[in-house]
C-alpha positions as CSV (number, residue, x, y, z in Angstrom):
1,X,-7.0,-14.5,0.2
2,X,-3.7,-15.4,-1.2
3,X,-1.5,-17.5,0.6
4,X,1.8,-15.7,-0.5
5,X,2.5,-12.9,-2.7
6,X,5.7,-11.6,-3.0
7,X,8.7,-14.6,-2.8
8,X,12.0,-13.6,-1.7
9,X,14.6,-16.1,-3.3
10,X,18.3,-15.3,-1.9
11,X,21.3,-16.4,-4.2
12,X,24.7,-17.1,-3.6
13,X,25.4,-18.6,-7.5
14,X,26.0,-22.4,-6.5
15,X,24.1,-25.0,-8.2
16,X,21.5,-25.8,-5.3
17,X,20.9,-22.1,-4.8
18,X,20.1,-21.9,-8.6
19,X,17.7,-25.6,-7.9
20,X,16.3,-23.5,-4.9
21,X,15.2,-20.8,-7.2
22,X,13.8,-22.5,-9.6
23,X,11.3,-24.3,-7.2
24,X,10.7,-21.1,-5.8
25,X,9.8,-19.8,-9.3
26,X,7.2,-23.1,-9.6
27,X,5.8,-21.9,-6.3
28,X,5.8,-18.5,-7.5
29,X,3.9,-19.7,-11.2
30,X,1.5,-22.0,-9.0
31,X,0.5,-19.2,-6.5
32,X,0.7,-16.5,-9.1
33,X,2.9,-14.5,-6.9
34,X,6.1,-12.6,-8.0
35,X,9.5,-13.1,-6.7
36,X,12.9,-10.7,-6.0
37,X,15.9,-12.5,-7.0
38,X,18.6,-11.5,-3.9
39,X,22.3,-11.4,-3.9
40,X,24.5,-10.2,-1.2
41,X,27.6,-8.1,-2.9
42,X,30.2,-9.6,-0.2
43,X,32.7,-7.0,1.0
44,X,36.1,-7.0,0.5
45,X,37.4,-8.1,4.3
46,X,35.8,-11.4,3.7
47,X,37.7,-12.3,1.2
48,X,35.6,-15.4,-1.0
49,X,33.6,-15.0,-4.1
50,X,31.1,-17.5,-4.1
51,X,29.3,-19.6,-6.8
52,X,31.4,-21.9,-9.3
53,X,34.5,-20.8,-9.7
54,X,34.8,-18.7,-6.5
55,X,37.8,-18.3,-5.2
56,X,40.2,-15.8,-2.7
57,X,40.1,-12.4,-4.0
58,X,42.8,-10.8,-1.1
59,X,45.2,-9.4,-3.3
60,X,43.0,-8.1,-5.9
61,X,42.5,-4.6,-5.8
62,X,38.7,-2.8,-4.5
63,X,37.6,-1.7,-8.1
64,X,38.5,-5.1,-9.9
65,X,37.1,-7.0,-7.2
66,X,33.3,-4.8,-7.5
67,X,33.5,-4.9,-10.9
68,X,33.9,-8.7,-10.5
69,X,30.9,-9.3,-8.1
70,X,28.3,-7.3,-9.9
71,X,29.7,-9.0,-13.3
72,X,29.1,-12.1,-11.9
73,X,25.6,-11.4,-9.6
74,X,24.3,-9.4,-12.7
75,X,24.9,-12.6,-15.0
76,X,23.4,-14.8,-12.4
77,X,20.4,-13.0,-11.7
78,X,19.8,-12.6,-15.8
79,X,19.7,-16.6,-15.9
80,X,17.3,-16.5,-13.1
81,X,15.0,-13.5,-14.7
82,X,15.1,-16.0,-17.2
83,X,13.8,-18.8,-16.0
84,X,11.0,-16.9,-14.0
85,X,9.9,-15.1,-17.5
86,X,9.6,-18.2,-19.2
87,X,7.3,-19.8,-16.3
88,X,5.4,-16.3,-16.8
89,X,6.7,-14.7,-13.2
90,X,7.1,-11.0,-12.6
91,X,10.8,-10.8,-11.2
92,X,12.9,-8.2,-10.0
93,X,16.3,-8.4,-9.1
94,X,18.4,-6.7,-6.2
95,X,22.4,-6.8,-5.3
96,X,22.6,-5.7,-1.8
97,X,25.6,-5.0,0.5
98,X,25.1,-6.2,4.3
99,X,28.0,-6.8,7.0
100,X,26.4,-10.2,6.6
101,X,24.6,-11.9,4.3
102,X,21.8,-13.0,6.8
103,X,21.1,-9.4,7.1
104,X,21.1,-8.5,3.9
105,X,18.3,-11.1,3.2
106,X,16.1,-10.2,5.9
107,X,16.3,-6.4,5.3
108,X,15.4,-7.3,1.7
109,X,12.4,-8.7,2.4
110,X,11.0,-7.0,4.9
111,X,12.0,-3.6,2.7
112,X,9.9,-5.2,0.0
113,X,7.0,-6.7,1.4
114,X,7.9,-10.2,0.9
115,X,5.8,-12.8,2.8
116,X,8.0,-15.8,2.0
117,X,11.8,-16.4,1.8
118,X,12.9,-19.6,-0.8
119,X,16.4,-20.4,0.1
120,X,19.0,-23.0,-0.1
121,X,21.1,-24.9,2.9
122,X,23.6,-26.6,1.7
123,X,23.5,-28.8,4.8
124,X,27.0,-28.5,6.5
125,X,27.1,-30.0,9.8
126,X,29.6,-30.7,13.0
127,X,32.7,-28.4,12.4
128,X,32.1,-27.2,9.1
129,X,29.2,-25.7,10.2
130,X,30.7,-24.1,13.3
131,X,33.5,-22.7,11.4
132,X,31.2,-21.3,8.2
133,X,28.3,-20.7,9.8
134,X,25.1,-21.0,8.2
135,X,23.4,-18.0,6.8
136,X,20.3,-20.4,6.1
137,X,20.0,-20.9,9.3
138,X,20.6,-17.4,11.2
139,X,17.8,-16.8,8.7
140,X,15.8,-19.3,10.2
141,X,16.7,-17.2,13.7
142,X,15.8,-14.1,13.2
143,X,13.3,-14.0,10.3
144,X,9.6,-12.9,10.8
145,X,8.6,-13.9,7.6
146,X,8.0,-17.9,7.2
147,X,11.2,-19.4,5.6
148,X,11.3,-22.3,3.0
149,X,15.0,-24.1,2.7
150,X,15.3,-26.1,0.2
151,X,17.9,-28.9,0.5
């Protein structure tokens, strides 16, 4: 019996999410399982696009601002598709849209049958964390599927 199978690996475009996915592809290589790249589009209202580079996006208009996001999830996720084919790892990729990200990760999995989430934390703590939040750890929360942060 195979320990895990199918690794979901959720990615916000920073540099530790991309070190998180690439241990989660040497998981992946060692266990022989495959692994769906995740991104969560974020809407509109909340104003930041993440990664390097992010930045307010308030006054831009709705259709400059989607075509922005999946321009820059779509050339994320090719680096990452990448990187999994060169360590011989079946990969998928998936942009999804959830009122959270947190959400959006969990539905992702459980829709596809993962039995493992690989993600980041990027550790914030005292009132950074209160006032960002951490969708590593409402992950942690409400996730049935075992979770692996990587920090």
């Amino acid at each position: 019996m195979q320990l895990f199978s199918h690794i979901l690996v959720p990615t916000d475009g920073s540099p530790l999410s991309r070190a998180a996915a690439e241990r989660a592809v040497d998981i992946a290589a060692a266990l022989k399982a495959r692994v769906t790249f995740f991104h969560a589009r974020p809407e509109k209202r909340q104003s930041f696009f993440g990664g390097e580079g992010g930045g307010y996006v308030d006054q831009m208009p709705r259709e400059e601002f989607e075509r922005q996001v999946l321009e820059h999830a779509n050339e994320y996720l090719d680096t990452l598709e990448a990187i999994a084919k060169s360590e011989g790892v079946t990969s998928e990729r998936v942009i999804g849209e959830a009122g959270a990200p947190y959400e959006g990760i969990i539905a992702a999995a459980t829709s596809r049958g993962c039995d493992l989430i690989v993600m980041a934390s990027h550790g914030r703590r005292g009132i950074k964390a209160m006032i960002l939040g951490s969708e590593t750890q409402k992950v942690l929360t409400y996730s049935k599927i075992p979770v692996l942060v990587y920090r």
